[in-house]
N, C-alpha and C positions, 0 to 999 in steps of 0.2 A: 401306865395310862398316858404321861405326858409326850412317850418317845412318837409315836405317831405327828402327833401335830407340828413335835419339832423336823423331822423326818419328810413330812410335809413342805413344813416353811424352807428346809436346806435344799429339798429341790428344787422347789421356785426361784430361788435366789440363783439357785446354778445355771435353770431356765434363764433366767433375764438376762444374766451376765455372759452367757452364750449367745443368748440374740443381738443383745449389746454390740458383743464383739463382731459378731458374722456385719452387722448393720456396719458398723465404723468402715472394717475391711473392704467391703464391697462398696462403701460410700469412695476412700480414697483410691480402689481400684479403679475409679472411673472419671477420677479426677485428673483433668486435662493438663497435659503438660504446655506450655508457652516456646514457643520457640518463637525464634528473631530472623531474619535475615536482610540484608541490604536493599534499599529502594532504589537502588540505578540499575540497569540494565548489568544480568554478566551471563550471557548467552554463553550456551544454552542452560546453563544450570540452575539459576533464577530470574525472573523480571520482575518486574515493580506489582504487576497483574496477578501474581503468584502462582505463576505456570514456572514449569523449566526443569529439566530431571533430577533434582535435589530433590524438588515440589513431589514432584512423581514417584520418586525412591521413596521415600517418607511416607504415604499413601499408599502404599504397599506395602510398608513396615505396619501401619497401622492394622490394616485388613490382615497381616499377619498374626498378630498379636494381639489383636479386639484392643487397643489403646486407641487413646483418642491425643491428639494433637492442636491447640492453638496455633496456627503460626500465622506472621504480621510480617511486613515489612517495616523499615526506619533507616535513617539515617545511620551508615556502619558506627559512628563514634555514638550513638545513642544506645544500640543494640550493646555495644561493649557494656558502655555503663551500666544498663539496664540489667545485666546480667550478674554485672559485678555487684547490684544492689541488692537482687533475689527479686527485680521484679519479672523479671523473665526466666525462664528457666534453663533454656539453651542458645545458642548459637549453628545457624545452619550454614555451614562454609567457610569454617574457620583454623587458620595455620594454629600449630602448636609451637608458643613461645615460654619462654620465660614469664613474663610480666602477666601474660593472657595465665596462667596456672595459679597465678596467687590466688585467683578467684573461681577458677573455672575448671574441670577434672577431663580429662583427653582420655580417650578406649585406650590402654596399654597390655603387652603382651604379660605372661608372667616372670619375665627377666626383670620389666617394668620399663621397657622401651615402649616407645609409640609404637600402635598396633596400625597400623599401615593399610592394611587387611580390611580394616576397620571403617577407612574412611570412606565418608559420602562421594568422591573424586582426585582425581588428581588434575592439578592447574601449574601452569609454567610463567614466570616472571619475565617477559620481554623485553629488549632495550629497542627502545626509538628514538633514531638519529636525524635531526634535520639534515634533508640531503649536501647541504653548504655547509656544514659544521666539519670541525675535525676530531672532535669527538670519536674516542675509537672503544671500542669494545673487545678484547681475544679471548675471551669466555671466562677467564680471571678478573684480571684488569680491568680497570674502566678508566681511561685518560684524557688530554687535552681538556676536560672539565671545568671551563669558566663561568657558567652559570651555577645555578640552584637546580638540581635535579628532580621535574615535577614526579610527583608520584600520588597515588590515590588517597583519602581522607583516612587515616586513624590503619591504614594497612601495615602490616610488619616490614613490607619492603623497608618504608621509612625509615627506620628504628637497624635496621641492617646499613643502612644507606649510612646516616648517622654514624655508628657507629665504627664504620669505616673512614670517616672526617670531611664526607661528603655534608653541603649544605642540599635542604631541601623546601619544595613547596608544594602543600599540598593542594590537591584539587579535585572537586567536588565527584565529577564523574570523568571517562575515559575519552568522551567528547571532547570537553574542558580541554584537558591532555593535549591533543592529538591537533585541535583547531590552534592553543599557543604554538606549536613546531609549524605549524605551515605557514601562521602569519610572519613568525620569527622571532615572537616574544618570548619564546623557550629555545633550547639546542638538543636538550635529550630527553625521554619522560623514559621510566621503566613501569610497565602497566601488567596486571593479571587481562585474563577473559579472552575469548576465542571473538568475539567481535570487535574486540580491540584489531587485533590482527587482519579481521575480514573489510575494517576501514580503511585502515593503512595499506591495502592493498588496492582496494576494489574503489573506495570513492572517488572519484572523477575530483573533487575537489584539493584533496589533500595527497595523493597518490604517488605524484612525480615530487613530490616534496619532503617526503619522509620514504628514512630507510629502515627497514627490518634487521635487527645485529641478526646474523644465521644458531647461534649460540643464545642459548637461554639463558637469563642471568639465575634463575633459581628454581628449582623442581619445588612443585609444595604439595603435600596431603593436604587435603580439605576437610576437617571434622566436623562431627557434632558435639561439642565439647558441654558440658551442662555446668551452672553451679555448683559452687562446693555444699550449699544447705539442703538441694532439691538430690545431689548424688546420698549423702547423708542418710536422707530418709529413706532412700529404699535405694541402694545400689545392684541390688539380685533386678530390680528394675530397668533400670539405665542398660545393665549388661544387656537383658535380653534385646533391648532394641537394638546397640551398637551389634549384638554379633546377628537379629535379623539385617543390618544397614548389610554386613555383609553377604549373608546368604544372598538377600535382592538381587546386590549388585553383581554374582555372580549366577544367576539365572539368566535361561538361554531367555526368558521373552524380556528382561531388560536388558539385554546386550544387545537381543534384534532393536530395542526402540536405542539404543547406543549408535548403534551402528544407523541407522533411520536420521540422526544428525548429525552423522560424521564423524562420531566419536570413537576412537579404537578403543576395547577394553583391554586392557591388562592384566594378565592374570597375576594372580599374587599364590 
């Protein structure tokens, strides 16, 4: 006579604790992830407005995936930190280093190389030479070097630079940059971004004043690297966006909006 009402109560509790779970799962399915990216212009891939084909790749990953996305601009050295704290969860457009891994997990292959394949771009590290400087650049080398080498805020160039026993100084955006070499307060800046480039060409102000090295000082993948606590909780997560960042970026209608800014794609 008692088995029934027990038999009863072990369903309901099976009941609740199934609903339970379905409710948790599907509460943290829909739980926004944070992403960060830089508040100065780095055409075309982000701007302070939150346009620019990272923006757009991501937004496609989402509509992919039914995920949802936070993303914010900040200051690069804030978005670092911020990441490194867990209050943000990624990073949108960022090199794989050393120091950036102690806190933050880069898409890698199964060898455990960076998955290449993976990233949101690829960006090239430029030298700019005031045109009166002797400053020389042969795509190794970097000589005649009397100044401090401006470079962008909290970027890895720095830290490569450094490294090499170059002094440095940073500077806020690519403007900043570009306006020190024409006035003469700098000799050489090494700058990311394809507007960097389209300045030092194209502005009437600073054009006959600065030279372009033909030589890039350094190739970078651009990732979306996350958290080590946000990778943690659901890394079958993270994977599926890094490998939709890829599928996107090789579909024919983002290559056409690729190509629509001038962008050559790469296949990988």
């Amino acid at each position: 006579m008692t088995l029934i009402p027990r038999l009863v109560t072990n369903t309901l509790v099976t009941s609740t604790l199934l609903a339970f779970t379905l409710q948790m799962q599907n509460a943290y399915a829909i739980t926004p992830l944070k992403f960060c990216f830089e508040d100065t212009s780095q055409a075309p891939w982000t701007q302070p407005d939150g346009t620019g084909l990272n923006i757009e790749l991501l937004r496609r990953v989402e509509q992919r995936l039914n995920e949802k996305f936070e993303i914010t601009s900040k200051p690069w050295k804030r978005c670092l930190e911020e990441v490194r704290l867990g209050v943000q969860d990624g990073l949108i457009g960022s090199a794989a280093s050393t120091e950036r891994r102690q806190f933050s997990v880069f898409p890698s292959t199964p060898e455990g190389k960076d998955d290449r394949s993976a990233a949101l771009n690829d960006d090239w590290a430029r030298v700019y030479i005031r045109t009166d400087s002797k400053v020389h650049w042969n795509g190794k080398n970097l000589s005649n070097v009397k100044q401090p080498v401006l470079v962008q805020r909290a970027y890895l160039i720095g830290k490569i630079l450094q490294e090499k026993g170059f002094q440095i100084k940073e500077v806020r955006t690519i403007h900043d940059a570009l306006s020190a070499l024409a006035d003469g307060s700098a000799e050489v800046a090494i700058l990311q971004s394809t507007e960097a480039e389209n300045l030092a060409k194209y502005d009437s102000s600073i054009k006959h004043k600065i030279a372009i090295s033909p030589q890039a000082f350094i190739a970078l993948a651009m990732y979306l690297p996350v958290n080590r606590q946000t990778h943690a909780r659901d890394p079958r997560r993270i994977q599926a966006i890094w490998d939709a960042i890829r599928e996107v970026r090789a579909s024919s209608e983002y290559r056409q909006l690729l190509t629509a800014h001038g962008v050559q794609f790469e296949a990988r």
